[in-house]
GUTINU-547513 format. One line per 3 residues: number of its first residue (from 1); for each residue y, z, x of C-alpha. Coordinates in steps of 0.1 Angstrom, whole numbers. Example, Ala and Ser with C-alpha at 12.3 -4.5 7.8 and 13.67 -1.06 7.14 Angstrom:
REM GUTINU-547513
1> -45/78/123 ~ -11/71/137
***
This chain:
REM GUTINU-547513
1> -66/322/-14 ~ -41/299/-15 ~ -29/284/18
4> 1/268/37 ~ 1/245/58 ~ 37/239/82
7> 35/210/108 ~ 68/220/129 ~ 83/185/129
10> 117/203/145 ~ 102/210/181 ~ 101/167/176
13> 138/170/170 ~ 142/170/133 ~ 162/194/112
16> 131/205/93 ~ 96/214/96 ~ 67/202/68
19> 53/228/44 ~ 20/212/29 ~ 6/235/-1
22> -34/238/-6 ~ -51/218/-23 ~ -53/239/-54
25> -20/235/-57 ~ -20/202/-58 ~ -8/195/-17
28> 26/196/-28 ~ 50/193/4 ~ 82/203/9
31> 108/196/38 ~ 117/233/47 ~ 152/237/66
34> 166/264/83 ~ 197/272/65 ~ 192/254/26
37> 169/248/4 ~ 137/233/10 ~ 134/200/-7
40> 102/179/-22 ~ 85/156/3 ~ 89/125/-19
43> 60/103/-5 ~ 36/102/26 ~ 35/116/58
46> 27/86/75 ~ 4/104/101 ~ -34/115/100
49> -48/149/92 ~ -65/150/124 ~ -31/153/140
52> -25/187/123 ~ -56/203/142 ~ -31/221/166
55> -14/238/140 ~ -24/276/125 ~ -50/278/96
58> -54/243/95 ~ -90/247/95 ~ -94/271/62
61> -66/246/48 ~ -84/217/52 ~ -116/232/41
64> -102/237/5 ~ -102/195/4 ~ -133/181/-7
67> -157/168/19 ~ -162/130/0 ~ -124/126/-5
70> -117/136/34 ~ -149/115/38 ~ -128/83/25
73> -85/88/31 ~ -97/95/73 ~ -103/58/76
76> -69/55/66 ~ -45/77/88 ~ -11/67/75
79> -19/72/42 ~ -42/99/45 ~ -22/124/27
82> -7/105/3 ~ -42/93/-8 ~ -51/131/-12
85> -22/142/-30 ~ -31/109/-58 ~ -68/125/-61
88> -52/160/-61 ~ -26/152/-90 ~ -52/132/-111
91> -89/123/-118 ~ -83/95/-125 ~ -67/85/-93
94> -92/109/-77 ~ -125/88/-95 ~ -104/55/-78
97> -108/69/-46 ~ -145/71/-45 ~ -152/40/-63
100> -129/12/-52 ~ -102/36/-23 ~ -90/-1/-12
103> -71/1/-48 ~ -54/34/-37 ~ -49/20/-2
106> -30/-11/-13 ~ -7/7/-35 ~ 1/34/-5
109> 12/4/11 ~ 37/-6/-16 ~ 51/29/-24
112> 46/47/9 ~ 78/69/5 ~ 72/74/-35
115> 40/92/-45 ~ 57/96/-79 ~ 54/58/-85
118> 21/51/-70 ~ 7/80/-91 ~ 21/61/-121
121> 4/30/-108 ~ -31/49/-105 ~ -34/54/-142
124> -31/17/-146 ~ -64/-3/-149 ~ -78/-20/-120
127> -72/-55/-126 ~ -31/-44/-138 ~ -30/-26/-103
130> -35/-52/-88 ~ -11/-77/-103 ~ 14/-53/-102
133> 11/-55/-63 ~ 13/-90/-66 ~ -16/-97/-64
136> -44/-121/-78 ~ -61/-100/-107 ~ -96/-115/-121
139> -123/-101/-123 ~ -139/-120/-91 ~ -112/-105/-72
142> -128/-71/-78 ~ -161/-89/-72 ~ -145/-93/-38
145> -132/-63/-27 ~ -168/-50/-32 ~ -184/-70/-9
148> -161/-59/17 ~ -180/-38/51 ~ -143/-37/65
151> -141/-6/90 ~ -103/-6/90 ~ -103/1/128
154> -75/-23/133 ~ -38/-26/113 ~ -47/-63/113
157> -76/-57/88 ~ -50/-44/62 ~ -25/-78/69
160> -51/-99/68 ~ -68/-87/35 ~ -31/-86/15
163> -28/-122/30 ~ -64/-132/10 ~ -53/-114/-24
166> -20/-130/-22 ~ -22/-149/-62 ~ -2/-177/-49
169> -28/-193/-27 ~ -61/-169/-38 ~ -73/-177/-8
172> -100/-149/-12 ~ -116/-172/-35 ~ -134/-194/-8
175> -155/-165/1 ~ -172/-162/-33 ~ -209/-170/-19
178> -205/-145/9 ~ -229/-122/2 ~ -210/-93/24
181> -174/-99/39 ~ -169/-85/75 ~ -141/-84/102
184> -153/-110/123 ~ -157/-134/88 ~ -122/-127/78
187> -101/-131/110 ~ -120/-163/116 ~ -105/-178/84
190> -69/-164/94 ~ -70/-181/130 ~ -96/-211/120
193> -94/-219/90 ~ -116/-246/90 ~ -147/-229/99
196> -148/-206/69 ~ -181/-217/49 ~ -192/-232/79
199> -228/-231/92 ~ -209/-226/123 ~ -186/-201/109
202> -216/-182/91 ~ -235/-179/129 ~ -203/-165/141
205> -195/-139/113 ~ -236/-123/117 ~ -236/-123/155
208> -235/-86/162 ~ -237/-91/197 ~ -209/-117/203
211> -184/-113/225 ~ -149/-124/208 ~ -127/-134/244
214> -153/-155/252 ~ -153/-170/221 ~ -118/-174/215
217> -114/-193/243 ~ -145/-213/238 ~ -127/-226/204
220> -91/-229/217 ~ -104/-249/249 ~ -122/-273/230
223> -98/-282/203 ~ -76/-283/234 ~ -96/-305/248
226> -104/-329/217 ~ -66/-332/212 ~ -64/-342/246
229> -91/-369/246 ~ -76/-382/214 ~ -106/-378/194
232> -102/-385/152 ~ -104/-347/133 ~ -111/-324/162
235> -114/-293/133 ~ -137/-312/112 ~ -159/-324/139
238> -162/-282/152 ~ -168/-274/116 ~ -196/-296/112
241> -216/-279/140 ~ -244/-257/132 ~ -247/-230/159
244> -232/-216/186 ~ -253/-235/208 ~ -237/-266/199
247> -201/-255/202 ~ -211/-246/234 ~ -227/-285/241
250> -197/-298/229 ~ -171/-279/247 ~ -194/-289/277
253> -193/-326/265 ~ -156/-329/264 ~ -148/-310/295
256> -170/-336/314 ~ -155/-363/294 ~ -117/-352/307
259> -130/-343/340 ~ -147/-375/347 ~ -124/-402/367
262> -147/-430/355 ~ -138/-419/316 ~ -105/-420/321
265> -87/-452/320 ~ -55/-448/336 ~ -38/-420/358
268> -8/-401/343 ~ 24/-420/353 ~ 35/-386/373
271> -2/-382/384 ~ 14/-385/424 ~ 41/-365/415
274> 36/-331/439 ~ 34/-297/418 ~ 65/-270/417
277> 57/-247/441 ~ 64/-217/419 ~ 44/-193/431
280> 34/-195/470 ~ -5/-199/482 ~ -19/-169/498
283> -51/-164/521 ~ -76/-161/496 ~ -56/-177/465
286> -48/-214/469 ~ -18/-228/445 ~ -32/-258/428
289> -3/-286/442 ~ -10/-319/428 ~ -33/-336/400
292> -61/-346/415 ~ -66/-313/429 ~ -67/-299/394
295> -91/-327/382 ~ -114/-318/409 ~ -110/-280/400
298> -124/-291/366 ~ -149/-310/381 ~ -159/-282/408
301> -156/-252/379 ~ -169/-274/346 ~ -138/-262/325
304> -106/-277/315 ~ -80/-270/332 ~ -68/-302/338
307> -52/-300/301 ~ -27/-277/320 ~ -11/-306/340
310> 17/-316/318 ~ 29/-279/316 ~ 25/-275/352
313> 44/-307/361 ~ 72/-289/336 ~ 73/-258/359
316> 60/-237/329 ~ 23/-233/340 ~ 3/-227/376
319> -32/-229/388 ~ -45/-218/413 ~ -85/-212/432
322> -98/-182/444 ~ -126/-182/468 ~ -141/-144/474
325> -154/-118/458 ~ -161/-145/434 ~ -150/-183/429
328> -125/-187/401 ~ -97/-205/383 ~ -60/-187/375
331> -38/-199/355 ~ 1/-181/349 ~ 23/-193/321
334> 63/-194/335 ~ 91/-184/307 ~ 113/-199/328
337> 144/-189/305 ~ 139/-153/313 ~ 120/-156/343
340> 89/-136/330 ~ 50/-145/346 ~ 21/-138/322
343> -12/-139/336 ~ -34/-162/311 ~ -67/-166/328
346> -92/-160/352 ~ -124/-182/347 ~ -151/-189/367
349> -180/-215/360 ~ -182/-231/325 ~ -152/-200/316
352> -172/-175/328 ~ -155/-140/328 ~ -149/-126/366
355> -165/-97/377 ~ -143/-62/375 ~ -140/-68/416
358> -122/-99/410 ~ -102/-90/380 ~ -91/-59/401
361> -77/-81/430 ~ -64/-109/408 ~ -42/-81/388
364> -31/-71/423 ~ -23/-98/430 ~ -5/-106/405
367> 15/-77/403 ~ 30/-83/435 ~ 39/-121/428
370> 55/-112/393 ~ 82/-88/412 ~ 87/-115/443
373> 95/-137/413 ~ 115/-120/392 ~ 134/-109/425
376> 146/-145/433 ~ 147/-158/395 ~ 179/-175/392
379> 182/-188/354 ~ 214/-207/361 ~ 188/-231/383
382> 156/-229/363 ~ 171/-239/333 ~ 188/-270/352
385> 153/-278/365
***
């Protein structure tokens, strides 16, 4: 029995609905209009199949699809149809899909709107598929792919991956004594690249149980904080660590460095300047108003937030201490052009995250503060200041 399948696009406020044909008949789809003829859906629907529950017979319609193909194209919601219709239209875009579906996938994302044109593309060999996309074609690039474990839960795994294939810079290349490639591998090279190859970046990458905030912040505070100090190749001195462990020394080792007043040899020249009073104190949440008082945070918490004090000299940055439920830093950047507060931190001890009781009052908190401020924001003055 050959089905239909009609996703009413026109109670969303289009002039048509979508007629989707079974698979047998190869899912051609059609743009069906009230009052002319319906016309050939050119390319993809740009949505996933397990939107289309809701509508009737959807289950007997999708039950015509073969389990291993529905298996693969679900991973990939936008193109999930338009990757069917390729394996439905040809084998040989249909044995792509279970061997190397990335293929498929890339070309979906040059010719979303023309399925005509990425079938064309299918028939190609693998390595002309690819530089026709533009990208790098030898054989090690293929090599690469397979090594992939990506899980495409986020849109930046897709970006990230074109960025590597790119054949102007091959940048894939670097990974060729990866044995496996995983998220956490690849969007450490696009924000560090430094650390890829690493023994550092290796312990990263396999640490199934490491939590990326704290880490992030763990690497921005202490290339922060080696900047700050002046030290001589801040990324090739973090490259060369071998563990997590030492990352963690050294952040330590810098932030006592900065924090101690015997280390440092002389005092900012605006160091007795007071602090803008931005944002007001309140009983339990103490504005941070000059720099010794922000040096002595960083002594009292063992972090760095006395990096912050050129910014907050500038207006464009506040600290501030929190006493109960729990004893923390906060720090708020200030776009003072379009008087906009963005919350950036709450830390405790050595960057410790805050317990869900704190981070409940500290968004409350902050809530209220961003409307006071926005209320009496007058950009005619801030940008003068």
């Amino acid at each position: 029995m050959d089905l239909q399948l009609t996703i009413q696009t026109s109670v969303l406020g289009f002039d048509y609905d979508i007629e989707v044909n079974s698979w047998q008949q190869k899912l051609q789809a059609y743009r069906v209009f009230g009052t002319k003829p319906k016309e050939r859906l050119e390319g993809g629907l740009g949505l996933g199949l397990n939107l289309i529950t809701q509508f009737s017979s959807s289950d007997e319609w999708l039950a015509q699809i073969p389990k291993q193909y529905l298996a693969v194209t679900k991973i990939f919601p936008e193109h999930e149809y338009q990757l069917l219709w390729l394996a439905a239209n040809s084998e040989q875009a249909a044995q792509l899909l279970l061997m190397r579906p990335l293929l498929l996938v890339l070309i979906c994302e040059q010719y979303p709107i023309d399925n005509d044109k990425a079938l064309a593309l299918s028939h190609l060999g693998q390595r002309d598929i690819l530089n026709e996309l533009g990208y790098d074609n030898a054989k090690v690039t293929l090599k690469f792919i397979d090594k992939l474990t990506l899980k495409f839960e986020r849109d930046v795994e897709l970006k990230f991956l074109k960025k590597l294939l790119d054949k102007t810079l091959c940048r894939y290349k670097v990974f060729k004594h990866h044995p496996t490639i995983n998220y956490v591998t690849i969007s450490l090279d696009n924000r560090y690249p430094f650390l890829t190859c690493t023994k550092l970046g290796h312990a990263i990458a396999n640490n199934k149980n490491l939590k990326r905030g704290p880490l992030r912040a763990c690497l921005a505070d202490t290339i922060a904080l080696g900047l700050a100090l002046g030290m001589n190749e801040v990324a090739k001195r973090i490259g060369q660590l071998s563990s997590l462990n030492e990352l963690e020394r050294l952040h330590q080792q810098w932030i006592d460095f900065r924090n101690d007043a015997r280390q440092v040899a002389s005092r900012p020249v605006d160091a007795d300047t007071p602090y803008p009073q931005l944002i007001p104190s309140e009983s339990n949440i103490f504005a941070i108003e000059n720099y010794d008082d922000l040096i002595n945070e960083g002594i009292s918490q063992k972090h760095c937030i006395a990096v912050y004090h050129n910014r907050i000299i500038a207006g464009h940055y506040c600290a501030f201490t929190m006493e109960h439920p729990q004893r923390v830093t906060i720090g708020v950047k200030i776009n003072k052009r379009i008087g906009m507060l963005e919350l950036d931190q709450i830390s405790g001890i050595r960057n410790s995250i805050a317990t869900n009781e704190t981070r409940e009052m500290v968004y409350t908190w902050f809530e209220r503060v961003k409307k006071t401020y926005k209320q009496r924001f007058n950009p005619e003055s801030e940008l003068k200041a």
